[in-house]
C-alpha positions in Angstrom: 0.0 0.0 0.0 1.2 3.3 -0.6 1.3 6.6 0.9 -1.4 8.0 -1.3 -3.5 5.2 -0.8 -2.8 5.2 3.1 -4.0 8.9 3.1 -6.9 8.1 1.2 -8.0 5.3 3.8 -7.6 7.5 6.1 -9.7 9.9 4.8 -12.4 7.7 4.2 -12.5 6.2 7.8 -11.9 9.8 9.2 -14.4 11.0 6.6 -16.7 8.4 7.8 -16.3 8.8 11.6 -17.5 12.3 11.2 -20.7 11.2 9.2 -21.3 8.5 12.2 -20.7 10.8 14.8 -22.6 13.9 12.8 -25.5 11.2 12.3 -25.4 10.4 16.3 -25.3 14.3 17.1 -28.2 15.0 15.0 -30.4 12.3 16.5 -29.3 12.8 19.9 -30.7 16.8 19.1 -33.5 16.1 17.5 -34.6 13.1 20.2 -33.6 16.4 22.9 -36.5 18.5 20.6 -38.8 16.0 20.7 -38.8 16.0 24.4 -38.8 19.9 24.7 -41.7 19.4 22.2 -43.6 16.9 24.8 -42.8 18.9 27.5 -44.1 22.1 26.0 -47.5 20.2 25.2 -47.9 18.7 28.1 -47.9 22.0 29.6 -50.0 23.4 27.8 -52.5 21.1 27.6 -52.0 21.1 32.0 -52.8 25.1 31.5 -55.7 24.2 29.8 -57.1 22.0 32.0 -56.6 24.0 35.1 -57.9 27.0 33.8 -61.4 25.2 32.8 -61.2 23.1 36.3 -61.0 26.9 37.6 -63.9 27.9 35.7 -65.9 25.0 37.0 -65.3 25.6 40.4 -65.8 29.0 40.2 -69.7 28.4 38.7 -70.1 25.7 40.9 -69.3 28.2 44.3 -71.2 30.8 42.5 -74.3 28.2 42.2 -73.6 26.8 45.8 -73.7 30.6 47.0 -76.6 31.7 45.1 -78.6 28.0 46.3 -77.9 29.1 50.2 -79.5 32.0 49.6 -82.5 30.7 48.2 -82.4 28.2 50.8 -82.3 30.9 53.4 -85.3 32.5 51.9 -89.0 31.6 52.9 -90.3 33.0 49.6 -88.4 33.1 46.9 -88.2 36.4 44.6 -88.7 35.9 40.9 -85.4 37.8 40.7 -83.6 34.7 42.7 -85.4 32.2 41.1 -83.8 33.1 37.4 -80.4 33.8 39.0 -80.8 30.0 40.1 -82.1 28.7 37.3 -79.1 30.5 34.7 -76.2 29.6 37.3 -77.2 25.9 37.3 -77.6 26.5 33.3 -73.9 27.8 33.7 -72.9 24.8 36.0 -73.8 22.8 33.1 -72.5 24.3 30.2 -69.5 24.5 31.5 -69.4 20.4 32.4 -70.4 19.9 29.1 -67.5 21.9 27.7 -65.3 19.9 29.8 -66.6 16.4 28.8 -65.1 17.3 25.3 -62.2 18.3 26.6 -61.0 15.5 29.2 -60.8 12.1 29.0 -60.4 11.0 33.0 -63.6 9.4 34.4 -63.0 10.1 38.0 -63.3 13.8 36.9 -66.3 13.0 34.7 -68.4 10.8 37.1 -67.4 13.7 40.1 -68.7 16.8 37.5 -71.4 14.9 36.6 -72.6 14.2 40.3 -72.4 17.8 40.8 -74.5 18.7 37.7 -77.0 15.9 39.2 -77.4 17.2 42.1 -76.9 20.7 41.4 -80.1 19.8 38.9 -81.9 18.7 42.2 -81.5 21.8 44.5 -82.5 23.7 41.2 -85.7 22.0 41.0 -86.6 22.1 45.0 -85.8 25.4 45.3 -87.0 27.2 42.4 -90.1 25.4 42.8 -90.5 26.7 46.1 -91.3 29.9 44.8 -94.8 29.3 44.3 -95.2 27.2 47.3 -94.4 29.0 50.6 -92.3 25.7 52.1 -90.3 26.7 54.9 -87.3 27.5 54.8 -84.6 24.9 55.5 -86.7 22.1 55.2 -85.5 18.4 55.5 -85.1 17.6 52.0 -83.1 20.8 50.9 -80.7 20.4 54.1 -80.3 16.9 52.4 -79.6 17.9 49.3 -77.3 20.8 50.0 -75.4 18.2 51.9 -75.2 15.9 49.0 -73.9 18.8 46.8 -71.5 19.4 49.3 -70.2 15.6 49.4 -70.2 16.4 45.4 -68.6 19.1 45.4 -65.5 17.9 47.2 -65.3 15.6 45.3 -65.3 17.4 42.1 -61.9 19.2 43.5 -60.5 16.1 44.7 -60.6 14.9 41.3 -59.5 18.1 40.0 -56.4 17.6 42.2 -55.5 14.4 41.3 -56.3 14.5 37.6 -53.3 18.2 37.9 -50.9 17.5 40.5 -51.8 14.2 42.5 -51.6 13.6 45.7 -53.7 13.5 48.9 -57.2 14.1 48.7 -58.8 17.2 50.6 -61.5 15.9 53.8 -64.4 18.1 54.1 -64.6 19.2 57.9 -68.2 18.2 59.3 -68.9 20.2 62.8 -71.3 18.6 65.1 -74.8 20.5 64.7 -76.5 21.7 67.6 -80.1 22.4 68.7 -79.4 26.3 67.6 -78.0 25.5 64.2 -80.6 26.3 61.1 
């Protein structure tokens, strides 16, 4: 073998090297951009989802405030009775919205127990307008209690479905005789 022939060998392998390693470099960069890619949506898409969990809890203590006031109420204004009804219209527009959005059932069957039951103190207490029922009567206390259990719920789920986790434990104080 000659020189010239030595040189071109050379060449060749060091020619090749720097393809292999060049080939290496460029996967190992666009393998890092992939991952900066699935990163990047994965935020995103967690942005998304907290902001809509946000708007749902916000209509849901909106609907919860706006149902305590009814329930407070012995006769019910027209005036409350349409707030009611378009917050619990809200309530479920918005868990609508989300069902086409998210795919976890823990946060669908909680959202949907909410809109169930927020369906229910709807109907007792906007029907209550025409009849004078008392105010805190068995069945609303029951309800609002269920919507309650719901409603933690809802933001368990929430929590686990964004950042995991232990779930929240709604505090239950002992009633007494002078509690509503």
């Amino acid at each position: 073998m000659t020189e010239t022939q030595a040189a071109l060998y050379a060449a060749a392998v060091g020619a090749l090297s720097a393809l292999v390693v060049g080939c290496i470099a460029g996967w190992a960069a666009l393998r890092q951009v992939a991952k900066a890619a699935e990163a990047q949506r994965k935020q995103v898409d967690w942005q998304l989802r907290s902001e809509d969990y946000a708007n749902f809890v916000r209509v849901m203590f909106r609907f919860r405030d706006s149902i305590g006031y009814a329930a407070q109420a012995s006769q019910l204004s027209a005036d409350l009775a349409n707030e009611v009804r378009a917050l619990y219209g809200d309530l479920a527009n918005v868990a609508a919205t989300l069902s086409m959005r998210i795919a976890a059932d823990p946060v669908m069957d909680a959202m949907l127990d909410v809109v169930n039951c927020a369906y229910a103190l709807h109907s007792r207490v906007t029907d209550r307008r025409q009849i004078c029922l008392p105010s805190h009567d068995a069945a609303l206390d029951r309800l609002l209690e269920r919507f309650e259990d719901a409603e933690l719920a809802v933001r368990n789920a929430f929590r686990d479905d964004l950042w995991g986790g232990k779930p929240l434990r709604r505090s239950r104080h002992a009633r007494t005789s002078t509690d509503p």
